[in-house]
NUGU-563263 format. One record per atom (N, C-alpha, C): x, y, z; residue in one letter; atom name. Coordinates in nm, 2 decimals. Example, Ala and Ser with C-alpha at 12.3 -4.5 7.8 and 13.67 -1.06 7.14 Angstrom:
[[1.32,-0.57,0.78],"A","N"];
[[1.23,-0.45,0.78],"A","CA"];
[[1.32,-0.33,0.78],"A","C"];
[[1.28,-0.22,0.71],"S","N"];
[[1.37,-0.11,0.71],"S","CA"];
[[1.29,0.00,0.79],"S","C"];
# end
This chain:
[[-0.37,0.08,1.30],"X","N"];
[[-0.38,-0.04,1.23],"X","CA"];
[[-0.28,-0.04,1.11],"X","C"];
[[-0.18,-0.15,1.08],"X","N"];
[[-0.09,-0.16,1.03],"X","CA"];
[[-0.18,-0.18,0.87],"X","C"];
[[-0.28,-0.20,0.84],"X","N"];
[[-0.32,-0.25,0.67],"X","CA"];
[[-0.40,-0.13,0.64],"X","C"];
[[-0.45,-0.03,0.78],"X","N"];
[[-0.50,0.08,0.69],"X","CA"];
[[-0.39,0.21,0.68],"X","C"];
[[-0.32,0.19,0.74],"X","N"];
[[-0.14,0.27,0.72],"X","CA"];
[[-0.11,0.26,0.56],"X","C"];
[[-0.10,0.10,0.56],"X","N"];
[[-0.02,0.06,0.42],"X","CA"];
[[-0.13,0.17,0.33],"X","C"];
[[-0.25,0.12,0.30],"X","N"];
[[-0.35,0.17,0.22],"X","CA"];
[[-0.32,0.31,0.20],"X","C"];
[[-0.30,0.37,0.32],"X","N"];
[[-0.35,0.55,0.32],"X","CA"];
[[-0.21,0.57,0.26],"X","C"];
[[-0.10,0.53,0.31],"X","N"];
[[-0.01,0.54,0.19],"X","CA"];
[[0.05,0.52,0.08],"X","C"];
[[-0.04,0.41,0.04],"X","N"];
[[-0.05,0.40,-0.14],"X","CA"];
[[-0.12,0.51,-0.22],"X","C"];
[[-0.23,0.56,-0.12],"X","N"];
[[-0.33,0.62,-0.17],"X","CA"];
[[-0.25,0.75,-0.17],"X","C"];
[[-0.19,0.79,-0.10],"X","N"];
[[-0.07,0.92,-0.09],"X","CA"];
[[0.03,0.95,-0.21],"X","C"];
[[0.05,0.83,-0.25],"X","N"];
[[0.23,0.83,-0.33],"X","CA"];
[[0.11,0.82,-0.47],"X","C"];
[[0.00,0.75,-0.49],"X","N"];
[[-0.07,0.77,-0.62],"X","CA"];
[[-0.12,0.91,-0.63],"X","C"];
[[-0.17,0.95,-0.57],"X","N"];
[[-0.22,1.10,-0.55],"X","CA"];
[[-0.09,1.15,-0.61],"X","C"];
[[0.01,1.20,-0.57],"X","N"];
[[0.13,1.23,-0.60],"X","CA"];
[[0.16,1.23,-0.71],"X","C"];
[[0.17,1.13,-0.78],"X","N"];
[[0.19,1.08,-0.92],"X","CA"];
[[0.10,1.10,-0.99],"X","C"];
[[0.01,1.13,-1.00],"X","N"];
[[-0.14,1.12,-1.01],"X","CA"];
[[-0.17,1.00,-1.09],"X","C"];
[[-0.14,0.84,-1.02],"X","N"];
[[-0.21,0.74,-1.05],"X","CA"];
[[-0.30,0.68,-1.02],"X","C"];
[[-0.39,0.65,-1.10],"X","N"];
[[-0.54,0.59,-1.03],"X","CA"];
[[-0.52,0.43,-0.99],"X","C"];
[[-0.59,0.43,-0.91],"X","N"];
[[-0.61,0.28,-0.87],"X","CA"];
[[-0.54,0.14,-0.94],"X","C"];
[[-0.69,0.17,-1.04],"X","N"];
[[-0.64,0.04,-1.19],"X","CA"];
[[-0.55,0.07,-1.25],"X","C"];
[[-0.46,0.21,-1.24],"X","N"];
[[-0.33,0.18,-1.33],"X","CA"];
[[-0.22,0.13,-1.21],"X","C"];
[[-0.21,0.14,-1.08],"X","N"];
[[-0.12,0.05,-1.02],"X","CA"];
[[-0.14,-0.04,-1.05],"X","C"];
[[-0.22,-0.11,-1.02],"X","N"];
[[-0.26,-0.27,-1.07],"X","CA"];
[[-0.18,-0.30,-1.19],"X","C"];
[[-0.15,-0.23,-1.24],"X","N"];
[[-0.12,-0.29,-1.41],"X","CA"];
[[-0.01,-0.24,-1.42],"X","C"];
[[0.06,-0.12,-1.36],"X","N"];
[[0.21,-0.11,-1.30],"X","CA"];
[[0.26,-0.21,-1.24],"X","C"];
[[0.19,-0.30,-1.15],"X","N"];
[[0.24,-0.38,-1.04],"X","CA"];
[[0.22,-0.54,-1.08],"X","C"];
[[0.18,-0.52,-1.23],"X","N"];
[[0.13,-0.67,-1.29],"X","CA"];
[[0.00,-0.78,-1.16],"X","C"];
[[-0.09,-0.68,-1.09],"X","N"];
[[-0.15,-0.74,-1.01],"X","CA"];
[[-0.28,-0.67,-1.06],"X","C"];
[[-0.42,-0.81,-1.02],"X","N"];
[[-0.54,-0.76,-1.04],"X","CA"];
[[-0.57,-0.63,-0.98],"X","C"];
[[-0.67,-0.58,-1.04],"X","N"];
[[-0.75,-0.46,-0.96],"X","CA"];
[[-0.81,-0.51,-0.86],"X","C"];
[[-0.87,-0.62,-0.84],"X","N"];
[[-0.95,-0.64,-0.75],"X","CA"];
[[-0.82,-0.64,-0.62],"X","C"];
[[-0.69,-0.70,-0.63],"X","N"];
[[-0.59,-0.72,-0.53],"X","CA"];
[[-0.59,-0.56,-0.48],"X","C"];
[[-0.58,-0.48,-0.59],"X","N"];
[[-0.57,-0.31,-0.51],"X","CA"];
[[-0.64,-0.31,-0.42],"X","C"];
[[-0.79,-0.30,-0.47],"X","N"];
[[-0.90,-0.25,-0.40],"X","CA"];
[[-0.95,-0.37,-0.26],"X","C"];
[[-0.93,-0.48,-0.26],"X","N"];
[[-0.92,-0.55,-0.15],"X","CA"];
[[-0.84,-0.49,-0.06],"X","C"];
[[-0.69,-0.42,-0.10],"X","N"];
[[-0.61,-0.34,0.02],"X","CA"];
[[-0.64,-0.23,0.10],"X","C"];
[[-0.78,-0.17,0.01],"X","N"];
[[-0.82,-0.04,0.01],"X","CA"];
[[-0.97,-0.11,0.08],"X","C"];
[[-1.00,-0.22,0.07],"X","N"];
[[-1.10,-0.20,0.18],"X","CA"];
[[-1.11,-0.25,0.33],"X","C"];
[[-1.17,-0.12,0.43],"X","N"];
[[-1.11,-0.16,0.55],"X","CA"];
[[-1.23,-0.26,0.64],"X","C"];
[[-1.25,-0.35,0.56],"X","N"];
[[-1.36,-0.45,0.60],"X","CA"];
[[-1.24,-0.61,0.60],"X","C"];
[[-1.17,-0.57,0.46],"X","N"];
[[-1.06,-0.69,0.47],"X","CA"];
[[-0.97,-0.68,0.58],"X","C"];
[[-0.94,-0.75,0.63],"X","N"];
[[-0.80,-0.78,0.79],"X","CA"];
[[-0.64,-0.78,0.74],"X","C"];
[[-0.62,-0.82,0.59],"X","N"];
[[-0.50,-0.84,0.62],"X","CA"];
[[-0.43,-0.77,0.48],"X","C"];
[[-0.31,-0.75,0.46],"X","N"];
[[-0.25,-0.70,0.38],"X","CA"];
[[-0.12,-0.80,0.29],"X","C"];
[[-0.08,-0.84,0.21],"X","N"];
[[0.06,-0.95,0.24],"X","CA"];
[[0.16,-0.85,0.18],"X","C"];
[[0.28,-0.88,0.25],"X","N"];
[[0.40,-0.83,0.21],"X","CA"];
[[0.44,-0.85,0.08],"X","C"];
[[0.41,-0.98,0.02],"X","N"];
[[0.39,-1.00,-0.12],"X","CA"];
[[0.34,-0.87,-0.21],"X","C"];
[[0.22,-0.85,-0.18],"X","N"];
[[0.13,-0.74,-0.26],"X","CA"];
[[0.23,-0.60,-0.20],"X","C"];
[[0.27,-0.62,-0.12],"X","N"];
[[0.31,-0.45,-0.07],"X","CA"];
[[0.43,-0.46,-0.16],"X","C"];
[[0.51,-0.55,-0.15],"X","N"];
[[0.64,-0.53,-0.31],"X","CA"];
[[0.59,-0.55,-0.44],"X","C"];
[[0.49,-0.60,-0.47],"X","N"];
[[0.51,-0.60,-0.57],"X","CA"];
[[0.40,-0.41,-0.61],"X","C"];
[[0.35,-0.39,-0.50],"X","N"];
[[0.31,-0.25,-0.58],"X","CA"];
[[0.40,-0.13,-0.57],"X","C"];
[[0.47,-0.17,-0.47],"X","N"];
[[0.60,-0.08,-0.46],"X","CA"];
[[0.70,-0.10,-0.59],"X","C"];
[[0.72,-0.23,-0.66],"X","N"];
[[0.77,-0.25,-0.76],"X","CA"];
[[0.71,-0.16,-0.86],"X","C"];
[[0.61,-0.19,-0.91],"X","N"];
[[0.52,-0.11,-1.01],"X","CA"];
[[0.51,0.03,-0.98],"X","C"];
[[0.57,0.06,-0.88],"X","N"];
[[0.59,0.23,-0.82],"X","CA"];
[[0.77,0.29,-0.87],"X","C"];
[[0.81,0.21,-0.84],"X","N"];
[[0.96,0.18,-0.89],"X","CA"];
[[1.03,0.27,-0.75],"X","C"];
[[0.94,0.18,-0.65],"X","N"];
[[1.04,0.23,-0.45],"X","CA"];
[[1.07,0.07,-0.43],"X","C"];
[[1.16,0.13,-0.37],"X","N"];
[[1.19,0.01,-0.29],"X","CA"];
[[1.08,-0.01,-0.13],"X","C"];
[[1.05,-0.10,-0.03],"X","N"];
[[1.02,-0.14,0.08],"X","CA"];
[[1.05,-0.04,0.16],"X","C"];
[[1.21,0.02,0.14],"X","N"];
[[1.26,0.09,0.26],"X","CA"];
[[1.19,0.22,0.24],"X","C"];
[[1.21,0.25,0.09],"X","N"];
[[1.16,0.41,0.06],"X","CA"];
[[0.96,0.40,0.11],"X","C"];
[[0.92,0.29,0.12],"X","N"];
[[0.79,0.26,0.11],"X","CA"];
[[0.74,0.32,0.27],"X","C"];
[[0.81,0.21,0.37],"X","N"];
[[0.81,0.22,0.47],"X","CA"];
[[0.87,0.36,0.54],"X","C"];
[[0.91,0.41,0.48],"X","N"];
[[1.01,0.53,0.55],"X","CA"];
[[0.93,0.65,0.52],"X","C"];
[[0.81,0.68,0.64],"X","N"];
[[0.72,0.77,0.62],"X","CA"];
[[0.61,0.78,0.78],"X","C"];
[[0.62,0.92,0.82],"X","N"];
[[0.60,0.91,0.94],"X","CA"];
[[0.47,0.83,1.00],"X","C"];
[[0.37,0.83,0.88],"X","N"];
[[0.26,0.74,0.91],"X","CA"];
[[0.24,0.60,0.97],"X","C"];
[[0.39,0.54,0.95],"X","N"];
[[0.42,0.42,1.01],"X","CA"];
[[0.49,0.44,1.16],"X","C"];
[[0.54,0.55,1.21],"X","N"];
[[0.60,0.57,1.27],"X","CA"];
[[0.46,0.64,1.44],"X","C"];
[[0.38,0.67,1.35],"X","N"];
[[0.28,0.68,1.47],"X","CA"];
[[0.19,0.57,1.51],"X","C"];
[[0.20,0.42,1.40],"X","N"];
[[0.14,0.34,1.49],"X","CA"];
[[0.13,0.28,1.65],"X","C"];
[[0.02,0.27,1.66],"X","N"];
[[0.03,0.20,1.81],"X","CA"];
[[0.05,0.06,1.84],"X","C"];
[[0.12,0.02,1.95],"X","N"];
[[0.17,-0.14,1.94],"X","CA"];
[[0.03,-0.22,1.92],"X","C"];
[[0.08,-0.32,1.82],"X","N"];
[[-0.03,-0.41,1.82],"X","CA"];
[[-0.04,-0.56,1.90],"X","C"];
[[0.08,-0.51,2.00],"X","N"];
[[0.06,-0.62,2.12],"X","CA"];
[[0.07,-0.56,2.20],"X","C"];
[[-0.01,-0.57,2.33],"X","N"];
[[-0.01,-0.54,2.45],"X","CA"];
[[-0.03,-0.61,2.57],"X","C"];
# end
C-alpha cells in the first residue's frame, strides 16, 4: 500500500535525522495532527500536497523522496 510506504519512509529519514514527529510538523509549517493522520494506518489516503510540503520541511525534493527501494517493491494497485 502506497500511504503506508510514504509513512514508513518519513518515519526512516526522521529516524535519521533524529527528528521527532512534532518537529516535522513545524519544519513543514503543517499541524501535528496532519503528521500523525499520515502515520495512522486506519486513515486511507495520503495527499501529495502533505507529501511536499513535509519533504519541504526536510529540505528533499519529491524525487530524492520517492527514490528509495521501498517504493519500488510495491504491488500494482490495479489488477
Amino acid at each position: 500500500m502506497v500511504k503506508k510506504a510514504v509513512a514508513e519512509r518519513f518515519k526512516r529519514i526522521c529516524a535519521e535525522r533524529g527528528i521527532r514527529m512534532n518537529e516535522l510538523a513545524v519544519l513543514s509549517g503543517v499541524t501535528p495532527s496532519s503528521v500523525y493522520s499520515m502515520l495512522d494506518p486506519n486513515r486511507k489516503e495520503v495527499t501529495v500536497n502533505l507529501v511536499k510540503k513535509l519533504c519541504d520541511g526536510l529540505e528533499i525534493s519529491l524525487a530524492e523522496f520517492f527514490d528509495d527501494e521501498i517504493f519500488d517493491e510495491l504491488e500494482p494497485e490495479i489488477r
